[in-house]
C-alpha positions in Angstrom: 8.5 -36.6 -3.9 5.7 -35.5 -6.1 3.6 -32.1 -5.0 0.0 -32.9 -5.0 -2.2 -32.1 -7.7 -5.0 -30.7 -6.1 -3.2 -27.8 -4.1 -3.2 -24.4 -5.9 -0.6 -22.9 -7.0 0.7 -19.6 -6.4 2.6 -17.0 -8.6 5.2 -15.2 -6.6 5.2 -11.8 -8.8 1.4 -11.3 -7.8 1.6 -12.0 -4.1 0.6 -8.1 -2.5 3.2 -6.7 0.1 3.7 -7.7 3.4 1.3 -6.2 6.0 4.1 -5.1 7.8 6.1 -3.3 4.4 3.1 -1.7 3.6 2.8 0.2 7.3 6.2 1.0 6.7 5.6 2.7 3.8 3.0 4.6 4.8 4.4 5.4 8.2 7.6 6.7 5.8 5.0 8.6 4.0 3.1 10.3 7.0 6.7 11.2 8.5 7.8 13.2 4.8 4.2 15.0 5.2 5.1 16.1 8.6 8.5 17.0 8.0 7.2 19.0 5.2 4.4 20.8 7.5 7.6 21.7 10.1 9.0 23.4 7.0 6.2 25.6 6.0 6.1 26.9 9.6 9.5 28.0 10.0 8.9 29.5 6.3 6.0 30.9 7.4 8.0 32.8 10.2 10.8 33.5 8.4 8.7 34.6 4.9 7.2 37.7 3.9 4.1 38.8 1.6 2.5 35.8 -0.6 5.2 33.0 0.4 4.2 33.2 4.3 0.1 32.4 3.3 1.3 29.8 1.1 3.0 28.2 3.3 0.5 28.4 6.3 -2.1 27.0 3.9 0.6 24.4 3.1 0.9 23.8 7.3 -3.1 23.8 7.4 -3.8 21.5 4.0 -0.8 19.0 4.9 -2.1 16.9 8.2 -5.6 16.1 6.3 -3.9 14.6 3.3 -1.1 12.5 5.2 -3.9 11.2 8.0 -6.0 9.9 4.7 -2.6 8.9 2.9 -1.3 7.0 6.2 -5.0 5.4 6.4 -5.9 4.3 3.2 -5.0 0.8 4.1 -3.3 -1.6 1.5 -3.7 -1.9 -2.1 -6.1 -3.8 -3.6 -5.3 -7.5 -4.8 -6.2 -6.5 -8.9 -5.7 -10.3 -10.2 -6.4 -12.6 -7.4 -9.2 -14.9 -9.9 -5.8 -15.2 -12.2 -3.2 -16.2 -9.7 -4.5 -20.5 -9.5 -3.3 -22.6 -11.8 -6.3 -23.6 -14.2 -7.1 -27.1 -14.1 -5.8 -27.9 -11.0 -8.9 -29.3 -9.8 -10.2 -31.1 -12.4 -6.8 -33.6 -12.0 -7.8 -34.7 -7.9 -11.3 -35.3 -9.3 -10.0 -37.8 -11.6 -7.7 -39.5 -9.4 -10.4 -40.3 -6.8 -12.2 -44.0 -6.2 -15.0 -44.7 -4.9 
């Protein structure tokens, strides 16, 4: 059995990430942030002089950049126009009869 000509054809190495691999990354990501935020509070108890005002602003700062990392939605497709076979086309053109 023969595939047909006219269907494109897709290259495996450009296909983007699951929709469901990418929330999981950035889920993974916004978990780290906030395990990170938990750590500059108890340092921020625990520390004295410059350390503890680092690490509130490092509890403050934290939140805003994981909320826009964990919402910054999925990567963009860079060579979609490249990803048909060229010419594909132009062979179920010629095989057609009026």
């Amino acid at each position: 059995m023969s595939r047909s000509s006219g269907s494109p054809i897709y290259r495996i190495t450009s296909a983007r990430k699951s929709v469901a691999d990418d929330q999981a990354t950035r889920v993974r990501g916004y978990v780290i942030s906030m395990s990170i935020r938990i750590a500059c509070f108890v340092l921020a108890i625990a520390a004295h002089g410059i350390l503890r005002w680092v690490c509130v602003a490092g509890a403050l700062i934290i939140p805003y950049l994981a909320v826009v990392y964990a919402n910054g939605g999925r990567e963009p497709n860079q060579d979609a126009p490249d990803t048909l076979v060229k010419g594909a086309g132009r062979a179920l053109d010629a095989g057609h009869k009026d």
